[in-house]
DSSP file (Angstrom, degrees, kcal/mol; ACC not computed):
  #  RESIDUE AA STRUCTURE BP1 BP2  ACC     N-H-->O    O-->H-N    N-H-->O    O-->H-N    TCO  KAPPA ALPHA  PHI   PSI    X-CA   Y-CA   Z-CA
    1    1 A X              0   0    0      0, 0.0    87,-0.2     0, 0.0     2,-0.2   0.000 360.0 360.0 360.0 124.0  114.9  117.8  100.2
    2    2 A X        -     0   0    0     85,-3.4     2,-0.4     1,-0.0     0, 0.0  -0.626 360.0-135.4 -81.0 156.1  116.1  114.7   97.8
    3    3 A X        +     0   0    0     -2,-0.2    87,-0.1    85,-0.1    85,-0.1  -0.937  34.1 159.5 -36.9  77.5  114.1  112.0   96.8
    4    4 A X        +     0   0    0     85,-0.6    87,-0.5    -2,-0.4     2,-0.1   0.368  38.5 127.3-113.2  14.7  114.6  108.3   96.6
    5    5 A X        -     0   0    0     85,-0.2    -2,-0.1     1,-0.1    93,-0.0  -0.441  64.1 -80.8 -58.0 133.9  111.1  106.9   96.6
    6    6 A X        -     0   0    0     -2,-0.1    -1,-0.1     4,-0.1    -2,-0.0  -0.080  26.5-124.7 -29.0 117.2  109.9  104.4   93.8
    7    7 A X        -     0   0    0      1,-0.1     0, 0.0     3,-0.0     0, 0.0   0.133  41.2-112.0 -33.9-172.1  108.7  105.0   90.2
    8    8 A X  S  > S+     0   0    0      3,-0.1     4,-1.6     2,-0.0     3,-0.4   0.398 104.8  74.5-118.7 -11.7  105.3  103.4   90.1
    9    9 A X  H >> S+     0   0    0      1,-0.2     2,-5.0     2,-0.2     4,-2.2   0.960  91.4  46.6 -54.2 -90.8  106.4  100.7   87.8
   10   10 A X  H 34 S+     0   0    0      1,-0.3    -1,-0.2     2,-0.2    -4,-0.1   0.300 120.0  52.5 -49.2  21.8  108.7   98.2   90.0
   11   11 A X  H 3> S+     0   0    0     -2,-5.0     4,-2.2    -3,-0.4    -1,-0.3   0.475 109.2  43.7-114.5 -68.8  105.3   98.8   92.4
   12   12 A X  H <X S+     0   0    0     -4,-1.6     4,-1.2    -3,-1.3    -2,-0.2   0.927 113.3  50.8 -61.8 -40.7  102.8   97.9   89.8
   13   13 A X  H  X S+     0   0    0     -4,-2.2     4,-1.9     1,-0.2     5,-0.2   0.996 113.1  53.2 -58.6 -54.3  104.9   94.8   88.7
   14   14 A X  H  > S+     0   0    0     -5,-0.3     4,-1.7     2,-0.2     5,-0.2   0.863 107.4  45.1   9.4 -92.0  104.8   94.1   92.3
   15   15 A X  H >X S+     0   0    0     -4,-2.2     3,-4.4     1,-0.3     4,-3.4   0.962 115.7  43.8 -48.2 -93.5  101.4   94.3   92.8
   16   16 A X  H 3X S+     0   0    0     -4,-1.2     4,-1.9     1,-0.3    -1,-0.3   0.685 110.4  52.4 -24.2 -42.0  100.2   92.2   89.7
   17   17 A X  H 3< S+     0   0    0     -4,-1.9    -1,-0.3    -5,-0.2     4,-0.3   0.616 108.4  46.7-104.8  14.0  102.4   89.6   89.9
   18   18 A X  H <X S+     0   0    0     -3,-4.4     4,-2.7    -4,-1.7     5,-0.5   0.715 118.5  51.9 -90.7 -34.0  101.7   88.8   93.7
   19   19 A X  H >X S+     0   0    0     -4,-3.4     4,-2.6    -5,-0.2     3,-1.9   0.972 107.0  45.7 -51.2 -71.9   97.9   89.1   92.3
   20   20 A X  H 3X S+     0   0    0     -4,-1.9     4,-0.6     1,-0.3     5,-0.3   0.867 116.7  51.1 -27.8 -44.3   98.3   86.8   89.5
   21   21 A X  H 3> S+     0   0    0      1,-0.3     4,-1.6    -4,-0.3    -1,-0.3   0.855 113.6  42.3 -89.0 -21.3  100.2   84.3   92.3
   22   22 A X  H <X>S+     0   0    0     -4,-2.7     4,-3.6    -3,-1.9     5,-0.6   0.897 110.1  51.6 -93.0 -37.3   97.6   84.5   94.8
   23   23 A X  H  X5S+     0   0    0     -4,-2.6     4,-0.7    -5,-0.5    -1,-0.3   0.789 118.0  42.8 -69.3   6.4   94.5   84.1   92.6
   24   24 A X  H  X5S+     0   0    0     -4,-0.6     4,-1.7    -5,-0.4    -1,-0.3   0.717 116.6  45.6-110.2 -19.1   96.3   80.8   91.0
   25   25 A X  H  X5S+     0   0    0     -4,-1.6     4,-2.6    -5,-0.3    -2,-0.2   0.914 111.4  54.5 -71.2 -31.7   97.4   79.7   94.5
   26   26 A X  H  X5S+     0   0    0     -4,-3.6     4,-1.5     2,-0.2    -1,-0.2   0.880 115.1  41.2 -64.2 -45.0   93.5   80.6   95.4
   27   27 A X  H  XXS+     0   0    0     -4,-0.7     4,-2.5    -5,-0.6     5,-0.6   0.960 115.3  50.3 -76.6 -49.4   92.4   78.1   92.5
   28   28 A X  H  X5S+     0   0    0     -4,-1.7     4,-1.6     1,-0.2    -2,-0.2   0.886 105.4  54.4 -35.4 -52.0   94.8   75.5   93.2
   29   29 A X  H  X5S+     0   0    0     -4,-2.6     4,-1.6    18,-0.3    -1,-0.2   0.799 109.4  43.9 -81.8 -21.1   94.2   75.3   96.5
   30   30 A X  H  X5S+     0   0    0     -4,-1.5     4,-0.6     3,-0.2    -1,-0.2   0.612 112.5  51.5 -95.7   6.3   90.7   74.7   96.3
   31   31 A X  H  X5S+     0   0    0     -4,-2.5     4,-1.2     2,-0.2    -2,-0.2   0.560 107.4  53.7 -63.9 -37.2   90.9   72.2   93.5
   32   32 A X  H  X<S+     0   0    0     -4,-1.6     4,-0.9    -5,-0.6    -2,-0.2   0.988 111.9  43.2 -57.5 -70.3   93.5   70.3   95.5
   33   33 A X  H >< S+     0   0    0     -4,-1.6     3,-0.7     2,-0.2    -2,-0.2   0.802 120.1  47.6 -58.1 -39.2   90.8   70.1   98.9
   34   34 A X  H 3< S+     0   0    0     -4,-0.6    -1,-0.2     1,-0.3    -3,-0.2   0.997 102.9  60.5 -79.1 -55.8   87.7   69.1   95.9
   35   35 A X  H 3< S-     0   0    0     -4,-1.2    -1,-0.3     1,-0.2    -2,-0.2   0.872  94.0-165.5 -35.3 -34.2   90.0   66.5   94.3
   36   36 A X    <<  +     0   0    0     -4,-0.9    -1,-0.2    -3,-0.7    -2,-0.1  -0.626  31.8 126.5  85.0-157.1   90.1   64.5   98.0
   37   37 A X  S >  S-     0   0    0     -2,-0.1     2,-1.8    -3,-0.1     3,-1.6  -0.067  71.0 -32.7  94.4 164.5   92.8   62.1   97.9
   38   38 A X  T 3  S-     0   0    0      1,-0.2    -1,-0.1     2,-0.1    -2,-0.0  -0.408 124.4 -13.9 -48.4  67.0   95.9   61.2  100.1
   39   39 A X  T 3> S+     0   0    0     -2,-1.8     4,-2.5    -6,-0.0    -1,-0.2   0.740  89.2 126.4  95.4  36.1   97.0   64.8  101.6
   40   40 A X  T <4  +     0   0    0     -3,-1.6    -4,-0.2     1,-0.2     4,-0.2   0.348  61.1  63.4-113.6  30.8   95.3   66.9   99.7
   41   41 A X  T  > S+     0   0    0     -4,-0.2     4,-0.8     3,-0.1    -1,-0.2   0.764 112.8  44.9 -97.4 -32.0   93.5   68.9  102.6
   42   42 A X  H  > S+     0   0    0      2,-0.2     4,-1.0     3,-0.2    -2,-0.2   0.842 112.7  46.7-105.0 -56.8   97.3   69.9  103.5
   43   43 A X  H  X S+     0   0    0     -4,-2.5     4,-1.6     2,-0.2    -1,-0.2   0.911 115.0  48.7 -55.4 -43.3   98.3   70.6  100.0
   44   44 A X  H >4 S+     0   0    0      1,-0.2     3,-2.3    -4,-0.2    -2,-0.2   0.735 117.1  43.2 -33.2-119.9   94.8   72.8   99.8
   45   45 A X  H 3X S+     0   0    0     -4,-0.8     4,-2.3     1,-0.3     3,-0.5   0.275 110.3  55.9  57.2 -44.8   95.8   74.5  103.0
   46   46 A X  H 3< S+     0   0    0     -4,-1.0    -1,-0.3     1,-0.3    -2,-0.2   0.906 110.9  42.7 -74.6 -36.4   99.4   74.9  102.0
   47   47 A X  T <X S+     0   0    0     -3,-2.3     4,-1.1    -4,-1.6   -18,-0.3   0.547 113.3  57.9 -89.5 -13.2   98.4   76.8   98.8
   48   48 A X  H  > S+     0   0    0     -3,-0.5     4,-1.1     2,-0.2    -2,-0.2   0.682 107.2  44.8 -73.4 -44.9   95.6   78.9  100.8
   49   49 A X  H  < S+     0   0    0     -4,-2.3     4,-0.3     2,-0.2    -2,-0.2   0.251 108.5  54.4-112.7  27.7   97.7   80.1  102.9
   50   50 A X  H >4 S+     0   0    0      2,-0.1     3,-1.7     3,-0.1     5,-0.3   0.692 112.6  53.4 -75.1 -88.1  100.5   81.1  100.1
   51   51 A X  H 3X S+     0   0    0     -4,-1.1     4,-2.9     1,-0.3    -2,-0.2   0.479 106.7  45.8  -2.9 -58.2   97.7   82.8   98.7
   52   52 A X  H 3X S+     0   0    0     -4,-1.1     4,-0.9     1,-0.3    -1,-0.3   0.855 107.2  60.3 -69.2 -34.8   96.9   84.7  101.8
   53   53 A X  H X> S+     0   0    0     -3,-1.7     4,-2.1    -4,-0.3     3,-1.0   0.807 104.7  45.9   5.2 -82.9  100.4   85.4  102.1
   54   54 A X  H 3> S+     0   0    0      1,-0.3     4,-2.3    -4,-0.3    -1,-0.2   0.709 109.3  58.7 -57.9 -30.8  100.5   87.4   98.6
   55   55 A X  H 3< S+     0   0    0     -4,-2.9    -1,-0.3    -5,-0.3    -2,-0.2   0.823  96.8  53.9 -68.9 -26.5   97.5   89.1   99.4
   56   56 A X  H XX S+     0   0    0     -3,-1.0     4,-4.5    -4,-0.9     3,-2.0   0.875 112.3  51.5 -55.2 -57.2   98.8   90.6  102.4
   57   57 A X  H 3X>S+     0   0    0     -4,-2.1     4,-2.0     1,-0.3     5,-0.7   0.903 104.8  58.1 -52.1 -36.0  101.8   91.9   99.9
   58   58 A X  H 3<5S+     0   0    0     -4,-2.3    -1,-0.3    -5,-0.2    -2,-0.2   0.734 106.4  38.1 -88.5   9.2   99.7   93.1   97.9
   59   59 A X  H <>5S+     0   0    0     -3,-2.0     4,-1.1     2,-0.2    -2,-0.2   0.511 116.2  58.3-107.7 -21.8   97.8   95.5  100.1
   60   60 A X  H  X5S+     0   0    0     -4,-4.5     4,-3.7     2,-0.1    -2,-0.2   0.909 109.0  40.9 -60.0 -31.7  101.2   96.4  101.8
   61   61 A X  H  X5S+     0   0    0     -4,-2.0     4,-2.3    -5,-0.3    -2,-0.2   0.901 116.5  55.9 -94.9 -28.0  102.9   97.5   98.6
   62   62 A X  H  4<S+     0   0    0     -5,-0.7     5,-0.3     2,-0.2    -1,-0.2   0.986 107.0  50.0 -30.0 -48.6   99.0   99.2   98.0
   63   63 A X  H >X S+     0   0    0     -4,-1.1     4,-2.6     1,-0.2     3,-0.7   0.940 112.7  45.8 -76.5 -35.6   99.6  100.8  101.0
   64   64 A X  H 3X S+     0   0    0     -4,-3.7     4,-2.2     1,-0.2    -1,-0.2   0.969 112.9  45.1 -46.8 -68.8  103.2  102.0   99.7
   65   65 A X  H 3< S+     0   0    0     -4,-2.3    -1,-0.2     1,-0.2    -2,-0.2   0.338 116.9  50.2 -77.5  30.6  102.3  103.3   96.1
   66   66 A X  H <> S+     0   0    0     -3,-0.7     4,-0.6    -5,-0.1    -2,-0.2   0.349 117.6  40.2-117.7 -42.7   99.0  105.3   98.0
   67   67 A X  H >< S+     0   0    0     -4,-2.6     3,-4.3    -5,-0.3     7,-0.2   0.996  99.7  74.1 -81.3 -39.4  101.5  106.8  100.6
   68   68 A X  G >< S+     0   0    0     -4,-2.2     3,-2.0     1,-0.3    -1,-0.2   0.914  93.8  57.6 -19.8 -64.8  104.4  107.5   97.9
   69   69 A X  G 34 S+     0   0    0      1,-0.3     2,-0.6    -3,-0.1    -1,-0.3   0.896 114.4  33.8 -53.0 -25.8  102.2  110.6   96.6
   70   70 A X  G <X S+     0   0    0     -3,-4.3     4,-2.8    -4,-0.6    -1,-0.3  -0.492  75.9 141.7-145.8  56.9  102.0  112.4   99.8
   71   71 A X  H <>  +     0   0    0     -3,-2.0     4,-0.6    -2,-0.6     5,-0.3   0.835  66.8  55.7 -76.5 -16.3  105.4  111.4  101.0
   72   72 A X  H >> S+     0   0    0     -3,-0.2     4,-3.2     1,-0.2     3,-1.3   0.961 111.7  49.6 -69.5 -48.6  106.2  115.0  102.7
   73   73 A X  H 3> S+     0   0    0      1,-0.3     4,-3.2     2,-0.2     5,-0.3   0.980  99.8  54.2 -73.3 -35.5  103.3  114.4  104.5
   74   74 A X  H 3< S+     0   0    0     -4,-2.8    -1,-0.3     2,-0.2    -2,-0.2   0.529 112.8  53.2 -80.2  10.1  103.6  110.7  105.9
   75   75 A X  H XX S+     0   0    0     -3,-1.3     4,-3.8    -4,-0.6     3,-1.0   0.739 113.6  42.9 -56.6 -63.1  107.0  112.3  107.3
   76   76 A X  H 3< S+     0   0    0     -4,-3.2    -2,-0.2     1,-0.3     6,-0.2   0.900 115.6  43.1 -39.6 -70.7  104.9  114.9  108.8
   77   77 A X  T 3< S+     0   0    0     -4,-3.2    -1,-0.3     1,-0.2     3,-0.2   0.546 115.7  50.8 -80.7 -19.2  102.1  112.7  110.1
   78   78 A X  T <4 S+     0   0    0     -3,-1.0     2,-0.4     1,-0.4    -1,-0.2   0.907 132.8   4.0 -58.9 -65.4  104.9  109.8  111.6
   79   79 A X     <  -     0   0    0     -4,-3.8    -1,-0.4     1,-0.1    29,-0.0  -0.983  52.1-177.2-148.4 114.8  106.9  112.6  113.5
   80   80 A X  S >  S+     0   0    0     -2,-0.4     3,-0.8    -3,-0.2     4,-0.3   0.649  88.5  57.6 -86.6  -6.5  105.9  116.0  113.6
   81   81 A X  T 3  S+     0   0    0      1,-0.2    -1,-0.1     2,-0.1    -5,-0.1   0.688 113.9  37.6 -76.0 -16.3  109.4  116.7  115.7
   82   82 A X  T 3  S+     0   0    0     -6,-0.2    -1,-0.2    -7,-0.2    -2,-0.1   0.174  80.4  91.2-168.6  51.5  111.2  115.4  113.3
   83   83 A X  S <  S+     0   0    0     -3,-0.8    -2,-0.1     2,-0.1    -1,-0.1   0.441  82.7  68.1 -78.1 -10.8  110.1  116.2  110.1
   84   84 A X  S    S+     0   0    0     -4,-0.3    -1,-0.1     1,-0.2    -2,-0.1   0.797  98.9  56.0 -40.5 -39.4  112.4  119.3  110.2
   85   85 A X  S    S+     0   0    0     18,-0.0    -1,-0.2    -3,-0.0    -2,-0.1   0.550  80.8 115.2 -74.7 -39.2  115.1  117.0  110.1
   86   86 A X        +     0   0    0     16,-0.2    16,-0.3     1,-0.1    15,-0.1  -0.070  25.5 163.5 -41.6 127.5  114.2  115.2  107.0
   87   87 A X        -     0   0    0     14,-3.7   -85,-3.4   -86,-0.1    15,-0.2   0.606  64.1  -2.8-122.8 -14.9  116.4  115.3  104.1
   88   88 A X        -     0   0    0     13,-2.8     2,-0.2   -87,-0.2   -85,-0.1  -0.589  57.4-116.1-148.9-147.1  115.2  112.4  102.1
   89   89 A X        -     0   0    0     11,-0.2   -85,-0.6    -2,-0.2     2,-0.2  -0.758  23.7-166.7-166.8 147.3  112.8  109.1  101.5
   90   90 A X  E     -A   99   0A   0      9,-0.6     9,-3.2    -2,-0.2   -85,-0.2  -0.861   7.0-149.5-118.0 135.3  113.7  105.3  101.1
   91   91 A X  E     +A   98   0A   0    -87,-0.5     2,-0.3     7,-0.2     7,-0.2  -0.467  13.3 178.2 -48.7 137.5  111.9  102.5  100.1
   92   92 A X  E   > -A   97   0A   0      5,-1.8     5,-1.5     1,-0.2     3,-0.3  -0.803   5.5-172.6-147.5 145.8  112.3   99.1  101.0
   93   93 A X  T > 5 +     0   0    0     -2,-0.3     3,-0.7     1,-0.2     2,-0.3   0.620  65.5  78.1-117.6  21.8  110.0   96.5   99.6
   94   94 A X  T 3 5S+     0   0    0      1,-0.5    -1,-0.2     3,-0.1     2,-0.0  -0.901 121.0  17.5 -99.1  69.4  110.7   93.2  101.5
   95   95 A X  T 3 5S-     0   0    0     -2,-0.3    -1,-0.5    -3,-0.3   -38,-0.0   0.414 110.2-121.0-113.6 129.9  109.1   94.3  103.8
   96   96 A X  T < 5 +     0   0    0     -3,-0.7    17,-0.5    16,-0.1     2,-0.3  -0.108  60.1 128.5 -32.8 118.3  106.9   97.3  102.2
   97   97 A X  E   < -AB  92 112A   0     -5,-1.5    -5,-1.8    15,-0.1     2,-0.4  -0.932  49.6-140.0-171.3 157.4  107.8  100.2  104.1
   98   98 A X  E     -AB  91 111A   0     13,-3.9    12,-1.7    -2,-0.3    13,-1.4  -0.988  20.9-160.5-132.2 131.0  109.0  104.1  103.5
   99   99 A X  E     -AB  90 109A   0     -9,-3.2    -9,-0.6    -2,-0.4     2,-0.3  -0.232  10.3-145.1 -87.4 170.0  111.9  105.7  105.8
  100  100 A X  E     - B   0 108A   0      8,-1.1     8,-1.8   -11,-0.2     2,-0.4  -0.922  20.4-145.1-131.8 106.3  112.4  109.1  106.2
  101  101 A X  E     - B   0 107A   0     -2,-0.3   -14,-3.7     6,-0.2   -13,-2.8  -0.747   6.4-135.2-105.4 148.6  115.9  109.8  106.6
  102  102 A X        -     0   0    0      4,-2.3   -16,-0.2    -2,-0.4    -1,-0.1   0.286  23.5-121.2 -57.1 171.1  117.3  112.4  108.6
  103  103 A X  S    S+     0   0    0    -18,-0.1   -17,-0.1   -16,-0.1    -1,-0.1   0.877 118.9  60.4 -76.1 -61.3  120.2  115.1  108.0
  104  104 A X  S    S-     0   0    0      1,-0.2     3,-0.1   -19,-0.1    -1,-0.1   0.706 119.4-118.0  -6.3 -48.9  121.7  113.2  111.2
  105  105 A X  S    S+     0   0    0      1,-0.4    -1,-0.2     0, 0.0     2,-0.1   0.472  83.8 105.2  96.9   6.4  121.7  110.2  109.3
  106  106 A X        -     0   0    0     -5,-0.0    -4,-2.3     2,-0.0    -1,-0.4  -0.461  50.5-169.1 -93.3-165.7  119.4  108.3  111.2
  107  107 A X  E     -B  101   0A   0     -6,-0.2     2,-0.4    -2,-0.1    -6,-0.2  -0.995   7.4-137.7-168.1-178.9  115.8  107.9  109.7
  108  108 A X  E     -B  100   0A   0     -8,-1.8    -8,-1.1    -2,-0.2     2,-0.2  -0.994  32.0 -97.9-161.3 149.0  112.0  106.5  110.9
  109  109 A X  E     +B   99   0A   0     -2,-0.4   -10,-0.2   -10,-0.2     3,-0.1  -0.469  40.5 169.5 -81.5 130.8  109.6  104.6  109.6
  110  110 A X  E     +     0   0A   0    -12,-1.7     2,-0.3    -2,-0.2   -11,-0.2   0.203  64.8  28.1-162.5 -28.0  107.1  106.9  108.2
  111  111 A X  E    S+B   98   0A   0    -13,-1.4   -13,-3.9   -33,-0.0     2,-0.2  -0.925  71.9 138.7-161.5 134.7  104.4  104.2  105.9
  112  112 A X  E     -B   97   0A   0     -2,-0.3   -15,-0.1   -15,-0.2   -16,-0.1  -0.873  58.0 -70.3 177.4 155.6  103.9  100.6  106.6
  113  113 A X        -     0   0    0    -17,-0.5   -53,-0.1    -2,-0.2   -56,-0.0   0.256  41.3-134.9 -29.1 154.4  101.6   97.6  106.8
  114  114 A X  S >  S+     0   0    0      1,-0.1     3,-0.7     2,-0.1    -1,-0.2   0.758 105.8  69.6 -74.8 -33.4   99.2   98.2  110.1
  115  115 A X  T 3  S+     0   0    0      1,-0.2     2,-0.6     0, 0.0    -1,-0.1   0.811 104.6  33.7 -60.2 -55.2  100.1   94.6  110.6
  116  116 A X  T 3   +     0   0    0      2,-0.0     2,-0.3     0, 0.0    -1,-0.2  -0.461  69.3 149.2-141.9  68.8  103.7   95.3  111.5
  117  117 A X    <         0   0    0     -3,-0.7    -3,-0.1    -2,-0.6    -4,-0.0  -0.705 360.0 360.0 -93.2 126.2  103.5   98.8  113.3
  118  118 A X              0   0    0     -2,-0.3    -1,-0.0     0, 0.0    -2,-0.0   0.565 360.0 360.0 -60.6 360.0  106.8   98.3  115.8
């Protein structure tokens, strides 16, 4: 069975730099709403929910580099009918999620957000 799952680097840069973006969108935005002013509950708001936004990525692509180690088994644990079939692993990380592809050549989703279960 090949491999084509991610190194843990392009993960961890990931991760960090969607931290980094949400905890300055997280200050921003409540500096904007303290400031007052002419639209700055909107700008606040805007920058809160970028924030939330990067945080969500960063607990999908969590959920990615936690399932990555025990990729035979989140075949297994997706489709036990047809993990037999498996010949490899893909990535994709717009939107975090790990395939399992088939000999067939088809393939199924195997790790992803709870959030965006089909």
């Amino acid at each position: 069975m090949t491999s084509s799952h991610p190194t843990a680097m392009p993960l961890l840069i990931g991760i960090i730099t969607a931290a980094v973006t949400a905890f300055g969108l997280t200050g921003y935005g409540f500096s904007a709403i303290g400031r007052g002013g002419r639209g700055a509950v909107a700008r606040g708001g805007a920058a809160l929910g970028g924030a939330l936004a990067a945080v969500a990525y960063v607990w999908g692509l969590m959920s990615l580099f936690l399932d990555e180690s025990g990729t035979a088994q989140a075949c297994r644990n997706a489709n036990p009918s047809l993990y037999g079939q498996v010949s490899g692993y893909s990535v994709s990380y717009l939107p975090p999620a790990l395939d399992c592809r088939m000999s067939s050549g088809g393939s199924y989703l195997a790790a992803y957000p709870a959030s965006s279960r089909p």
